[in-house]
Backbone bond lengths (Angstrom), bond angles and torsions (degrees), N, CA, C in turn:
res aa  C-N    CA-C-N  psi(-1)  N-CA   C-N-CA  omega(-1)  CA-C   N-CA-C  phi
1 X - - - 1.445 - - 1.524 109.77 -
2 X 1.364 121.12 125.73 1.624 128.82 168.37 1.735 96.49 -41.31
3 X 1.222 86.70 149.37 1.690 108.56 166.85 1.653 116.62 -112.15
4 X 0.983 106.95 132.72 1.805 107.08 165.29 1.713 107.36 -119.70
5 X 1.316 94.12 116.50 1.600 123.50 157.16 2.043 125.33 -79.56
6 X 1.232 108.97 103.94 1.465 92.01 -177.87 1.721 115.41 -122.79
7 X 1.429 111.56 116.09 1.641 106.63 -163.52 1.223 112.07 -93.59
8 X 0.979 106.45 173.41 1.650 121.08 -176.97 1.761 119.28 52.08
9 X 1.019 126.83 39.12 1.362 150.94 -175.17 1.214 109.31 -61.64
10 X 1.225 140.84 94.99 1.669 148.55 -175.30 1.833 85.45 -48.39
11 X 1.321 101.71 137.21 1.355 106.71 174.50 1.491 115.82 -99.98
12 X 1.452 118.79 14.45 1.231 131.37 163.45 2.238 92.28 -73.97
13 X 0.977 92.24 -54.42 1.874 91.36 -170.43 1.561 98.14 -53.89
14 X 1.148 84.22 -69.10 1.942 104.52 -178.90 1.641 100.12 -21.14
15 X 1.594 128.85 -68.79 1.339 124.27 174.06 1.685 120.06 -64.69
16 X 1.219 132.09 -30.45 1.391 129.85 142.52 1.158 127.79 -26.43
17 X 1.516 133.30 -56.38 1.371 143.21 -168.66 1.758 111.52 -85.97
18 X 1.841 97.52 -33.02 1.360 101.15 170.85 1.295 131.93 -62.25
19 X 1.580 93.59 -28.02 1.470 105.76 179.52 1.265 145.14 -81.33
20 X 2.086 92.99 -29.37 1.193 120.17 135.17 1.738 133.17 -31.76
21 X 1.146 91.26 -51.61 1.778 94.99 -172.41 1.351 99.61 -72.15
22 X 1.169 123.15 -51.35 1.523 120.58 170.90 1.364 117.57 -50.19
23 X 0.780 123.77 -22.50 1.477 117.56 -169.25 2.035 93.03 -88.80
24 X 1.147 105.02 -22.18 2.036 107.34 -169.69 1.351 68.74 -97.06
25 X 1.176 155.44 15.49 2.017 125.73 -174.31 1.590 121.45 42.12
26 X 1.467 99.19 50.85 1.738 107.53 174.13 1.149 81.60 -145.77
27 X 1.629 87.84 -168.57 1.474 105.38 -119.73 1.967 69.73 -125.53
28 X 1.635 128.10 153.02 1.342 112.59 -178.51 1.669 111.25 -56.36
29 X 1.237 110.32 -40.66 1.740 102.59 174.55 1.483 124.28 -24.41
30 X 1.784 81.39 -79.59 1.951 99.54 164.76 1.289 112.14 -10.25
31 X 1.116 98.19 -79.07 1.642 128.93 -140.34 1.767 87.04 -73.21
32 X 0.993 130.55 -59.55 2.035 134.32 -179.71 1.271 100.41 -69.27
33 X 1.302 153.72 -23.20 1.278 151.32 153.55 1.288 125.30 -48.48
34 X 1.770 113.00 -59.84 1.698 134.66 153.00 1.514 121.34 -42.56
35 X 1.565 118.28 -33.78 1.450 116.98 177.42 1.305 107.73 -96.55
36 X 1.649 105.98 -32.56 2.069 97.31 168.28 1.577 112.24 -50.31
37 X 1.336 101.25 -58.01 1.958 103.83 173.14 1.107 97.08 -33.98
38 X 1.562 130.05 -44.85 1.818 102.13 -132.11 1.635 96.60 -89.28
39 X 1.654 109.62 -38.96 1.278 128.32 152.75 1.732 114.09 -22.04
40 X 1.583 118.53 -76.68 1.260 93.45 168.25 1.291 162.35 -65.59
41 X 1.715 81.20 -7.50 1.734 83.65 -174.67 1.634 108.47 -96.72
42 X 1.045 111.81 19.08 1.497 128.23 171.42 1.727 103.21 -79.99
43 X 1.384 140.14 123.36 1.481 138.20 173.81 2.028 99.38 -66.14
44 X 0.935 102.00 147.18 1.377 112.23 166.14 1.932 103.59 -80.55
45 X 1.704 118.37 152.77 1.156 94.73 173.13 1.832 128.27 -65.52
46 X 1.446 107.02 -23.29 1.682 89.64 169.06 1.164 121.89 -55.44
47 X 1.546 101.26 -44.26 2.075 103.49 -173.74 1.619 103.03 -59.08
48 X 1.113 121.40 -39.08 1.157 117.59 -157.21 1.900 109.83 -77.45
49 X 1.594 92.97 -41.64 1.669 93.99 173.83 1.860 106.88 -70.00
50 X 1.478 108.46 -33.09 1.647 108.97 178.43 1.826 113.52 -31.53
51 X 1.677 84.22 -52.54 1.653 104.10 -161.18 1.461 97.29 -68.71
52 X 1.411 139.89 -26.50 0.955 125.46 -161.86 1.579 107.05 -79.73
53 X 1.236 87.93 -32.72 1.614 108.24 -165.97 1.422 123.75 -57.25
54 X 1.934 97.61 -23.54 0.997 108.39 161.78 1.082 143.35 -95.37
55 X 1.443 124.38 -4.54 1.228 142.03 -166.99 1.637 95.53 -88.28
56 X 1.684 111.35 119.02 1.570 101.42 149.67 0.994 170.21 -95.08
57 X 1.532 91.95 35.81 1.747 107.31 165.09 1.662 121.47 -97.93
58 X 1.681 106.33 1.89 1.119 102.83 159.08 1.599 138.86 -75.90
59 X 1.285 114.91 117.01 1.655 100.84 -179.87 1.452 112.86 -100.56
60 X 1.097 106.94 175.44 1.734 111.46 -155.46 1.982 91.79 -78.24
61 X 1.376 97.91 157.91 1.590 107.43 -165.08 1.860 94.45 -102.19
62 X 1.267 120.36 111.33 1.339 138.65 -162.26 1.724 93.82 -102.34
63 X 0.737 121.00 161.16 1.926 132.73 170.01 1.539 87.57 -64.79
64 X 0.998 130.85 -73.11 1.632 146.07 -167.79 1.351 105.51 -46.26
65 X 1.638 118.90 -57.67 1.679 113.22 -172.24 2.065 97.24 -67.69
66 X 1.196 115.53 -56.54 0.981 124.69 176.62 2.045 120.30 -19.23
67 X 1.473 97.94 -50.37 1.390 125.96 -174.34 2.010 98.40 -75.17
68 X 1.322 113.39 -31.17 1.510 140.25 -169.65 1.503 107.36 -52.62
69 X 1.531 71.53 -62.13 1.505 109.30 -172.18 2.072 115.95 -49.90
70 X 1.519 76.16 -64.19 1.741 87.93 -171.76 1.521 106.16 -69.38
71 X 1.512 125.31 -17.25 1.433 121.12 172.08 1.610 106.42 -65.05
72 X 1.584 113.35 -56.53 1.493 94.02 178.49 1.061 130.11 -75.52
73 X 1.275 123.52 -11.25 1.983 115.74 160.96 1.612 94.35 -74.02
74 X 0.870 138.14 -33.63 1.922 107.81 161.05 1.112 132.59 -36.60
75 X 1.848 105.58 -59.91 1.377 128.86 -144.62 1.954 91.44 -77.62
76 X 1.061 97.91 -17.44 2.022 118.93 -167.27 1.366 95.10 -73.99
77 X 1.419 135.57 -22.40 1.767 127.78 -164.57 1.467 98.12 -97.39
């Protein structure tokens, strides 16, 4: 498994995150390992607009479809 090393760490954070993990009952690893995951599996906005960009059932977002749009999530309540 890759390792991550991170220096110079304000030890104001450093006791934040510790305290964190304690509070879930891990250990700081755990606990900075579980939020790196959660961190990646989040798209960044390029990746996320990339993917859209590719998909073709997206159509381009017009002032008009936009306006379309928000009428039928109204008309839906």
């Amino acid at each position: 498994m890759p390792n991550v090393l991170i220096r110079d760490l304000d030890p104001g954070v450093h006791s934040v995150l510790t305290a964190r993990a304690q509070e879930r009952g891990q250990s700081l690893q755990q606990y900075l390992s579980a939020e790196l995951a959660r961190i990646a599996a989040r798209p960044t906005l390029s990746e996320f607009l990339s993917g859209r960009a590719q998909e073709s059932e997206v159509a381009a977002l017009t002032p008009e479809s936009i306006v379309a749009a928000m009428h039928e999530g109204c008309a839906g309540r």
